[in-house]
Residue frames as a rotation matrix with the C-alpha (Angstrom) as fourth column:
UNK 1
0.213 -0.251 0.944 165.61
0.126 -0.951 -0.281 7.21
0.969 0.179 -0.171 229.11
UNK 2
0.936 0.285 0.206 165.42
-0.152 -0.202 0.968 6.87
0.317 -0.937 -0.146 232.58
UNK 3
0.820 -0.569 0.057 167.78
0.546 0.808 0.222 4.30
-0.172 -0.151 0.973 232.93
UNK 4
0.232 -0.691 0.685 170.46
0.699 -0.371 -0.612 7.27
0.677 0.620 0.397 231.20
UNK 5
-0.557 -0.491 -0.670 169.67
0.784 -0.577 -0.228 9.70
-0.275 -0.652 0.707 233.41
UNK 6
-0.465 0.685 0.561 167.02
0.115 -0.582 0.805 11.65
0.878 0.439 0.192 231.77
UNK 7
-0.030 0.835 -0.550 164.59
0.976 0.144 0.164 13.69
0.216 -0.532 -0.819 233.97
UNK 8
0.177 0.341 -0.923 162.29
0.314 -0.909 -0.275 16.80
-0.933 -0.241 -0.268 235.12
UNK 9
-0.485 0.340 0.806 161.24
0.814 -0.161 0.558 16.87
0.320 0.927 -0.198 231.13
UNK 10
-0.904 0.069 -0.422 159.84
-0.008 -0.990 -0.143 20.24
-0.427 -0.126 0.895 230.28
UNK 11
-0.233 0.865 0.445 155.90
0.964 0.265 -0.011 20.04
-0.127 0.427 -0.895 229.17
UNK 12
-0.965 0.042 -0.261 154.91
-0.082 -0.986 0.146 23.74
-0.251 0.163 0.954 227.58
UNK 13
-0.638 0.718 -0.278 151.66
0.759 0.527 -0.382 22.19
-0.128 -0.455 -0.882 227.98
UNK 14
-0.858 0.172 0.484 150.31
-0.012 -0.949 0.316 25.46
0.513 0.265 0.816 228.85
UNK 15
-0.095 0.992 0.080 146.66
-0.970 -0.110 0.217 24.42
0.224 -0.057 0.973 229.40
UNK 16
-0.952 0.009 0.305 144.45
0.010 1.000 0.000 22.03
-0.305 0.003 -0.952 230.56
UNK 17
-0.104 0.881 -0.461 141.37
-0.224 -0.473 -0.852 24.06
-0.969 0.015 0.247 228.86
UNK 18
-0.251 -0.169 0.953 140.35
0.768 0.564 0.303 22.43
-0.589 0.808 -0.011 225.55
UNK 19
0.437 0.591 0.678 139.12
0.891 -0.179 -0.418 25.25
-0.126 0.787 -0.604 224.30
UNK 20
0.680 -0.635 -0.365 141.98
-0.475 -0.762 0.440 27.31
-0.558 -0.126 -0.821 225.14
UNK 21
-0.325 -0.664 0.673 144.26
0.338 0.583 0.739 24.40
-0.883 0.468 0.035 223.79
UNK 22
0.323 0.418 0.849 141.92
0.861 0.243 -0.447 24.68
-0.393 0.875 -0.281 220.37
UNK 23
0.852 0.313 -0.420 141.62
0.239 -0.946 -0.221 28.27
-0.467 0.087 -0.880 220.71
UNK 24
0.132 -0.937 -0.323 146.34
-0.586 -0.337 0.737 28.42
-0.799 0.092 -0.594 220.80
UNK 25
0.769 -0.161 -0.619 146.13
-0.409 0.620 -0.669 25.45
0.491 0.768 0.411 217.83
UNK 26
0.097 -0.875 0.475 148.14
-0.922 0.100 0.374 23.47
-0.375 -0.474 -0.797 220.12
UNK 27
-0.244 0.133 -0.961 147.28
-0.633 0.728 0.262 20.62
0.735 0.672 -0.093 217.94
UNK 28
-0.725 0.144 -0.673 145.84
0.434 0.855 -0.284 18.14
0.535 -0.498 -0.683 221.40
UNK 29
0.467 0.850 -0.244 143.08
-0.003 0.278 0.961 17.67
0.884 -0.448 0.132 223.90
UNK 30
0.206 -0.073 0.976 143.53
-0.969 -0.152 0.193 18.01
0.135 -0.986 -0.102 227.91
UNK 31
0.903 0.128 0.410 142.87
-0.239 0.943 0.232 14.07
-0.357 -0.308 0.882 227.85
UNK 32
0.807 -0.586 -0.076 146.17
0.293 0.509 -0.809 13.53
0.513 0.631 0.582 225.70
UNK 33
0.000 -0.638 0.770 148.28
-0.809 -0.453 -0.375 15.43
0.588 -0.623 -0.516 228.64
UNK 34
0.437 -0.016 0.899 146.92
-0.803 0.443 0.398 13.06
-0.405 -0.896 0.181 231.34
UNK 35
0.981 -0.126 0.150 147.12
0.181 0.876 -0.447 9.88
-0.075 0.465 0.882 228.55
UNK 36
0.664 -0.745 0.060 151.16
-0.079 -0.149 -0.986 11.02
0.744 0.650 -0.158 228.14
UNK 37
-0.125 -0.410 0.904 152.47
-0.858 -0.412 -0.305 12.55
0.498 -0.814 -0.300 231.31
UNK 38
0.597 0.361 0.717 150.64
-0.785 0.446 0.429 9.53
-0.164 -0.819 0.550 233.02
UNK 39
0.637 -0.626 -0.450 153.40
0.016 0.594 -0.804 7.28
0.770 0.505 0.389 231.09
UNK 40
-0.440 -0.888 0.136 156.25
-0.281 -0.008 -0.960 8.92
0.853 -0.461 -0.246 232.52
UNK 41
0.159 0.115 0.981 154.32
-0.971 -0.161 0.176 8.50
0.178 -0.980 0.086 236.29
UNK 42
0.957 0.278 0.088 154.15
-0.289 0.940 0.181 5.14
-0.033 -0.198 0.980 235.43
UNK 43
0.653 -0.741 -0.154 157.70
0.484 0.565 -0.669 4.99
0.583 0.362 0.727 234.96
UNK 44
0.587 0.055 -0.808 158.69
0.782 -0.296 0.548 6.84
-0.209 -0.954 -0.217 237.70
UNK 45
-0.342 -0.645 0.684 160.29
0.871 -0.491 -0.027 9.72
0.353 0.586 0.729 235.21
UNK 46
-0.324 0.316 -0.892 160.05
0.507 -0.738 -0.445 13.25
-0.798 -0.597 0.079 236.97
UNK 47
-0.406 0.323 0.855 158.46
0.641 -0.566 0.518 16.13
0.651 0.759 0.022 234.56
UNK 48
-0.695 0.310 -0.649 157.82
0.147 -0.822 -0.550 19.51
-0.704 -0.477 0.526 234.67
UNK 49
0.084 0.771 0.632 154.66
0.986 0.029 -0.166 21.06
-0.146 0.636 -0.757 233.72
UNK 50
-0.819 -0.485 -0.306 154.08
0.573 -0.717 -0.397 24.29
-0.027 -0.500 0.865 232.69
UNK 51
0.406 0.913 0.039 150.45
0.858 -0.367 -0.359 26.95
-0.314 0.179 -0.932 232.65
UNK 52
-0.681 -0.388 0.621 150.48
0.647 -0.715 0.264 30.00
0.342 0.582 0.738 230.68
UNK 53
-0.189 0.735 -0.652 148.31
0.838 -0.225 -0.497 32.09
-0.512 -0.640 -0.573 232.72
UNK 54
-0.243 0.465 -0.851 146.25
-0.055 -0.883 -0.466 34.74
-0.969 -0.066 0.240 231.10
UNK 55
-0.847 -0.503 -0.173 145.79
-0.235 0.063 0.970 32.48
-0.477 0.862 -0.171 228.11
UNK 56
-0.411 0.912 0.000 142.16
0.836 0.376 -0.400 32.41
-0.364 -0.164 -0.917 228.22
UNK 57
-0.516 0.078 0.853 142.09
0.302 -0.915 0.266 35.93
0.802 0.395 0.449 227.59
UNK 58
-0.842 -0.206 0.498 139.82
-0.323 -0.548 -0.772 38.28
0.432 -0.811 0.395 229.34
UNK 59
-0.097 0.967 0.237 137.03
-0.989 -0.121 0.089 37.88
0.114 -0.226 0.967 231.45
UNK 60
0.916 0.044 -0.398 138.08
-0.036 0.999 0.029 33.08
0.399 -0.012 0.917 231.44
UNK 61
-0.048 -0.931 -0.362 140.92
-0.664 0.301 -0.685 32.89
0.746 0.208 -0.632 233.63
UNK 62
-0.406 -0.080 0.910 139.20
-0.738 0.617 -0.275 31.22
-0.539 -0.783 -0.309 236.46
UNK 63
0.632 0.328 -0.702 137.74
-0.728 -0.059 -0.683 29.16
-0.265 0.943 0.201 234.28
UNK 64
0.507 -0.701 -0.501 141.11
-0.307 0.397 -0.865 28.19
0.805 0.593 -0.014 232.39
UNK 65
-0.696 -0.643 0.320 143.25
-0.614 0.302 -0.729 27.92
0.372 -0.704 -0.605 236.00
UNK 66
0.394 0.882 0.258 139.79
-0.897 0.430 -0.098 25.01
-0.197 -0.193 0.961 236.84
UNK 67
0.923 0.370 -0.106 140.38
-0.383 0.854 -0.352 23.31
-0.040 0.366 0.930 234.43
UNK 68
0.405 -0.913 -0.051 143.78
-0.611 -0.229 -0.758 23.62
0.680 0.338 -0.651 234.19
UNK 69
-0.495 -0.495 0.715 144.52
-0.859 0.152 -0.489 22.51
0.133 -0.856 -0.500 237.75
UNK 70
0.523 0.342 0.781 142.16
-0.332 0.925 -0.183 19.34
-0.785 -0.164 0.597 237.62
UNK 71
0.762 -0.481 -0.434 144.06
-0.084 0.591 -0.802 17.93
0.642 0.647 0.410 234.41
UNK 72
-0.039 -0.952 0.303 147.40
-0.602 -0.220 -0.768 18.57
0.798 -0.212 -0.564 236.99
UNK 73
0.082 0.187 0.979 145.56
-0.962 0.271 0.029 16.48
-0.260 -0.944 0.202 239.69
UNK 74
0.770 0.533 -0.349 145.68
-0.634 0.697 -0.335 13.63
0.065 0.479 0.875 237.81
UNK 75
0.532 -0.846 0.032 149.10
-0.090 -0.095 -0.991 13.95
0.842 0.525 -0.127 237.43
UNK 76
0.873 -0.433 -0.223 151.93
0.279 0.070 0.958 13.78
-0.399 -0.899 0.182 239.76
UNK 77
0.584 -0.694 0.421 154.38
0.323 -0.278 -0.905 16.54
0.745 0.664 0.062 237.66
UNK 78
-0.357 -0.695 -0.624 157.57
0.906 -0.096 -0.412 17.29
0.227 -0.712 0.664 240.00
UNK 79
-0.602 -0.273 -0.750 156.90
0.352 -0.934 0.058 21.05
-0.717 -0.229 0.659 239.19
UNK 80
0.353 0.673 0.650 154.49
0.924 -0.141 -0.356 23.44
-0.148 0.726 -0.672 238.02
UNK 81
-0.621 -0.650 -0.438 156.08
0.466 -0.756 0.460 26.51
-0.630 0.081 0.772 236.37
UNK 82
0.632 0.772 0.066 153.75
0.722 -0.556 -0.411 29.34
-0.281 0.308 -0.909 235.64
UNK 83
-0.949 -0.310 0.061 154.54
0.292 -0.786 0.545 32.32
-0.121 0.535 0.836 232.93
UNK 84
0.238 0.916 -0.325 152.03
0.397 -0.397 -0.828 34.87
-0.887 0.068 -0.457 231.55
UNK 85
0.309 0.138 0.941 151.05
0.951 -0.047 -0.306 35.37
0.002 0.989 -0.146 227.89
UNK 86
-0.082 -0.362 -0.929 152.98
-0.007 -0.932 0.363 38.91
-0.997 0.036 0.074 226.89
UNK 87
0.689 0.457 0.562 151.99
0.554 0.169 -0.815 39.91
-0.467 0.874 -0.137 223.53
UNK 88
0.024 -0.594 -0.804 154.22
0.215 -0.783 0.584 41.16
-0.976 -0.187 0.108 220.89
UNK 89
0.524 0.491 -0.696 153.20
-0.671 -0.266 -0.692 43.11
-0.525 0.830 0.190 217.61
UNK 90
0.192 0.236 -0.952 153.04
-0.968 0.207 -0.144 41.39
0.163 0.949 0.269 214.49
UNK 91
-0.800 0.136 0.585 152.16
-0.461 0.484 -0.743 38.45
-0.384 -0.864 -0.325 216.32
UNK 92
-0.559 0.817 -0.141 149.16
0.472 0.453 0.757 35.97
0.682 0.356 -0.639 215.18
UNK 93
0.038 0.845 -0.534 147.51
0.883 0.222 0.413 36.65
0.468 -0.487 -0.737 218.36
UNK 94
-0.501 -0.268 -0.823 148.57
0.368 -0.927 0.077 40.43
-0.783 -0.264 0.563 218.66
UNK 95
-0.942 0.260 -0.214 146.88
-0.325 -0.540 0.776 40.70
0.086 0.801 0.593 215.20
UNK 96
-0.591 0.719 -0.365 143.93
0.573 0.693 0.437 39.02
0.567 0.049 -0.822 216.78
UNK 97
-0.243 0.363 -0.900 143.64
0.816 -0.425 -0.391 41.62
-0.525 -0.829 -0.193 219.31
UNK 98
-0.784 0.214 -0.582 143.79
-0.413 -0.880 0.233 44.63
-0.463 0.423 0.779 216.83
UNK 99
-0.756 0.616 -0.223 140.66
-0.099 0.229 0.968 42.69
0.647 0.754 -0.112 215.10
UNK 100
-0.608 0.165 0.776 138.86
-0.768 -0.371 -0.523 42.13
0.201 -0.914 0.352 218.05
UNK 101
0.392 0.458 -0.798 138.93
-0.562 0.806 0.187 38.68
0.729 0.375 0.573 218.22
UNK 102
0.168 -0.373 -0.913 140.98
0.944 0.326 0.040 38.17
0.283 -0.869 0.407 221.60
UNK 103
0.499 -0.238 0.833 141.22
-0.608 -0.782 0.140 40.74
0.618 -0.576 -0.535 224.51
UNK 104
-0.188 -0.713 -0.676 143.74
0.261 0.627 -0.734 39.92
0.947 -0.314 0.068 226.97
UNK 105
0.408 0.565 -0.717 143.47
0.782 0.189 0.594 39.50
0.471 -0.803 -0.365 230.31
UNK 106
0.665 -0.395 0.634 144.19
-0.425 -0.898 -0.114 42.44
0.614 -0.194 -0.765 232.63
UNK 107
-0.380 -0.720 -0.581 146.75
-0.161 0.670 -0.725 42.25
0.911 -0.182 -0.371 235.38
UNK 108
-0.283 0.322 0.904 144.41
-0.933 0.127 -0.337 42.20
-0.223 -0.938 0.264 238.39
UNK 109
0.896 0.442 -0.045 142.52
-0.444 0.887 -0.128 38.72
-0.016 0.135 0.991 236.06
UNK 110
0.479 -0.639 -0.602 145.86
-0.416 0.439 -0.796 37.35
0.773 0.632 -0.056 235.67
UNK 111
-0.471 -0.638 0.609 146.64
-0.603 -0.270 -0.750 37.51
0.643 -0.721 -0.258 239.22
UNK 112
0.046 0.870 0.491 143.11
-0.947 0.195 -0.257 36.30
-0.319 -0.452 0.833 240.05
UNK 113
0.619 0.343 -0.706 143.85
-0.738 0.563 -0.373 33.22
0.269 0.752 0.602 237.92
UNK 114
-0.167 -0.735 -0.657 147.03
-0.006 0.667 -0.745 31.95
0.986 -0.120 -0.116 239.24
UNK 115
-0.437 0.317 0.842 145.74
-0.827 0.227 -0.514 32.57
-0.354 -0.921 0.163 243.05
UNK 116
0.279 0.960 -0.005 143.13
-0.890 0.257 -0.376 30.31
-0.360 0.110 0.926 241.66
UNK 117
0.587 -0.200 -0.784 145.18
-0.411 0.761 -0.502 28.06
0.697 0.617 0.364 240.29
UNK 118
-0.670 -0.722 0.172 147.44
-0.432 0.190 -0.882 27.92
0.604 -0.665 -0.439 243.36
UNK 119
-0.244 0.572 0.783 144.31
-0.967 -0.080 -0.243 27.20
-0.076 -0.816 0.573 245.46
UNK 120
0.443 0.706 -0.552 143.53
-0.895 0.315 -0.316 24.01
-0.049 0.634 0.772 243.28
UNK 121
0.305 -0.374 -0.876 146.09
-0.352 0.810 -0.469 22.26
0.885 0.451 0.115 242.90
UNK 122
0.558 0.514 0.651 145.97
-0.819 0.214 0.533 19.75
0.134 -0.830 0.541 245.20
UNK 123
0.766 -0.593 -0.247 148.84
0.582 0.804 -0.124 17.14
0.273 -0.049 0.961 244.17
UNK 124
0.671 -0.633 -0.386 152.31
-0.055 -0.562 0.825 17.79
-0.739 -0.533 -0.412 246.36
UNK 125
0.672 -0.273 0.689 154.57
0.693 -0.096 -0.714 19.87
0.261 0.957 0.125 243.48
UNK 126
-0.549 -0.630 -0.550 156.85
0.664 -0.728 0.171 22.47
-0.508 -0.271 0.818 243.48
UNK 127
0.627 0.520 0.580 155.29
0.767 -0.283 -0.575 25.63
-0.135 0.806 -0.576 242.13
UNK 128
-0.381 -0.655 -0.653 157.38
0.547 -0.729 0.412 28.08
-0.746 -0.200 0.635 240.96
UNK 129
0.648 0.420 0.635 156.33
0.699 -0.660 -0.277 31.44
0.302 0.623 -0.721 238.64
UNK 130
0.301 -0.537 -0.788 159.37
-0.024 -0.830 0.557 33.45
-0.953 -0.149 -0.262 238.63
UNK 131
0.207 -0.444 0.872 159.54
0.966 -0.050 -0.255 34.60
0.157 0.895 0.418 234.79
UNK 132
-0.873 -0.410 0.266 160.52
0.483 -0.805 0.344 37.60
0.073 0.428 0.901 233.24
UNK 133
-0.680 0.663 0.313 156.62
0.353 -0.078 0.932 37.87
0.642 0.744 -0.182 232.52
UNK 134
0.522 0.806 -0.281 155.92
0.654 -0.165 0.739 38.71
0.548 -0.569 -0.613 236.21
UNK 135
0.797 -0.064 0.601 156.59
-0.269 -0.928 0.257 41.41
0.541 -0.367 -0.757 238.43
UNK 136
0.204 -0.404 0.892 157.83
-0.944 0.161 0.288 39.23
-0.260 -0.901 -0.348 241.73
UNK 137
-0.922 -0.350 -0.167 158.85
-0.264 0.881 -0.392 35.74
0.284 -0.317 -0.905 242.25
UNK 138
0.214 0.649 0.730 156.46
-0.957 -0.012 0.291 33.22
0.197 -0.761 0.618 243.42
UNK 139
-0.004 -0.047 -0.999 157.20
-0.291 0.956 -0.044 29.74
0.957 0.291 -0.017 244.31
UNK 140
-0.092 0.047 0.995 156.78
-0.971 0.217 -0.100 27.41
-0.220 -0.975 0.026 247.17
UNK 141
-0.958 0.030 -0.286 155.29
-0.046 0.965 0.257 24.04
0.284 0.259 -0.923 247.52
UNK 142
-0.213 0.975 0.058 152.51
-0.926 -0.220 0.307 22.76
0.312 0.012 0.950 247.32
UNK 143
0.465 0.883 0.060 150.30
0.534 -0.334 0.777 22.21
0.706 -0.329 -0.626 249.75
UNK 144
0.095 -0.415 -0.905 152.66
0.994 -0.001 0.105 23.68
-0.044 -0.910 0.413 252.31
UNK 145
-0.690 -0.303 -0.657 153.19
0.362 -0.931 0.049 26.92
-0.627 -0.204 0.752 251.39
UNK 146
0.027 0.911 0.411 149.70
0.853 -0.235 0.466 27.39
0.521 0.338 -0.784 249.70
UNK 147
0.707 0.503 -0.498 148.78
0.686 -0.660 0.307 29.76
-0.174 -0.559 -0.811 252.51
UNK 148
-0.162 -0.726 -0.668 151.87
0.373 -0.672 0.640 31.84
-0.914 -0.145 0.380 252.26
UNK 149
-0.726 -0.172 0.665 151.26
0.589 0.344 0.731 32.06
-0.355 0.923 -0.149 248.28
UNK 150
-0.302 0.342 0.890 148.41
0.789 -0.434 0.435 33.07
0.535 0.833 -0.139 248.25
UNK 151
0.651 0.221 -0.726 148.60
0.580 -0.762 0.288 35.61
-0.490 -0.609 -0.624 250.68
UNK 152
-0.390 -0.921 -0.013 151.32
0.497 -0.222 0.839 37.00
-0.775 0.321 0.544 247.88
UNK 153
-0.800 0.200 0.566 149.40
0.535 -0.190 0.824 36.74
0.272 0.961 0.045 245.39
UNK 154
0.356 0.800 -0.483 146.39
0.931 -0.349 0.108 38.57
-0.083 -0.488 -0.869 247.24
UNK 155
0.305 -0.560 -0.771 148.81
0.142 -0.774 0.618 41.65
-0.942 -0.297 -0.156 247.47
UNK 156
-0.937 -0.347 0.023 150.08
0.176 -0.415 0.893 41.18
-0.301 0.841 0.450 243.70
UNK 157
-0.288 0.773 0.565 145.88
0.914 0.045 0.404 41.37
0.287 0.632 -0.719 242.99
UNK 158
0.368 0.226 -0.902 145.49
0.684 -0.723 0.098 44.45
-0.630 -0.653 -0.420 245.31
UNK 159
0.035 -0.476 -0.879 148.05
0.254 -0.846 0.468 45.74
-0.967 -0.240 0.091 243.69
UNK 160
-0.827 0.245 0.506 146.99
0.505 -0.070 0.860 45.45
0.247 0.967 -0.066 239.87
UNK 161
0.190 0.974 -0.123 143.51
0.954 -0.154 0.258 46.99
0.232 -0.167 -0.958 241.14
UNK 162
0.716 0.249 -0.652 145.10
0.545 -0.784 0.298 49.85
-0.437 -0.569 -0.697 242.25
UNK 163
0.943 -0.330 -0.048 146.74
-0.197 -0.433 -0.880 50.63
0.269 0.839 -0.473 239.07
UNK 164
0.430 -0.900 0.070 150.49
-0.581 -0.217 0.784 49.89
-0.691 -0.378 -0.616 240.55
UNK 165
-0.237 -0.597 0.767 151.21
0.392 0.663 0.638 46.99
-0.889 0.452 0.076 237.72
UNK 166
0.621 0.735 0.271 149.87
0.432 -0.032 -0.901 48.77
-0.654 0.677 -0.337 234.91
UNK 167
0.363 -0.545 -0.756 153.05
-0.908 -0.387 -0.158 49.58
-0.207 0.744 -0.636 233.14
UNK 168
0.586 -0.074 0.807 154.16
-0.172 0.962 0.214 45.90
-0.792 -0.264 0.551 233.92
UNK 169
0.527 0.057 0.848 153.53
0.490 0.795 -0.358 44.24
-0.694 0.604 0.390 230.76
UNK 170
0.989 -0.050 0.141 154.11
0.111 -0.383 -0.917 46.90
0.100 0.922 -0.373 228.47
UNK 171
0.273 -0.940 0.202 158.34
-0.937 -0.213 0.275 46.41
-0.215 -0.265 -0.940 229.83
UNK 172
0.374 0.010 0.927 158.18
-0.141 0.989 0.047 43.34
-0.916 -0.148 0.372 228.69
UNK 173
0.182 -0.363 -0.914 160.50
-0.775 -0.625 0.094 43.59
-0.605 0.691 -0.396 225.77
UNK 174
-0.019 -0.370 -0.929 161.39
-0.668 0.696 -0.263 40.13
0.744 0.616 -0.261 225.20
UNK 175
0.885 0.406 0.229 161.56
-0.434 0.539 0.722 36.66
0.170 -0.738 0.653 226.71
């Protein structure tokens, strides 16, 4: 594949939290990311990963953005591309929440999670988190623009705490 011109695969990965992985039925283990992805390093094939921040639900995104970000150290993924979980009715996991079997994370934990994940990761990547699913841009590199980052994201937590993102999500109409 190389050899064609293939590269900077997409991994929707999501997690590196097994019990988030179990929790989404992603059908694998954290250990089967590193055991895959580490292929392509060996073959010098670029890939993107990607985290799904606030997929832990509430109250486990540092936690999930731990473990998440040691399974990425292992690695050596060109790019990490962060989105957040937006729910939408008649959903499995929208019909989990009306049972009260998942709460979702708010947007101050969601913020708190991907600072946290920015802080972690520790292999040089691009990071980028400019969906639909967030307010602002973020992206930089990493480790260089760590400090800038998360002095962003400090300001997008400030500003979920102080009620300013709380329509946010609910404008989220579609991806």
């Amino acid at each position: 594949l190389a050899e064609l011109g293939y590269s900077n695969f997409y991994f929707g990965n999501e997690s590196g939290d097994d019990a988030v992985l179990a929790r989404m039925h992603k059908g694998y283990e954290a250990e089967e990311i590193v055991r895959q992805l580490s292929k392509l390093d060996e073959a010098g094939m670029p890939y993107i990963m990607n985290f799904l921040g606030g997929l832990g639900g509430h109250g486990y995104g540092l936690d999930h953005a731990c473990k998440t970000a040691a399974i990425i150290n292992r690695l050596h993924p060109t790019m990490v591309y962060a989105s957040e979980l937006t729910l939408f009715p008649n959903t499995p996991l929208s019909k989990d929440v009306s049972a009260g079997l998942f709460a979702e994370a708010t947007e101050e934990e969601r913020f708190i999670e991907l600072r946290e994940l920015v802080s972690l990761i520790e292999v040089p990547t691009v990071f980028k988190a400019e969906h639909v699913t967030l307010p602002e841009p973020i992206r930089g590199r990493l480790p260089e623009d760590r400090a800038r980052l998360l002095v962003q994201l400090n300001r997008l937590v400030e500003d979920a705490r102080a009620g300013k993102l709380d329509r946010f999500r609910s404008m989220v109409v579609g991806l």
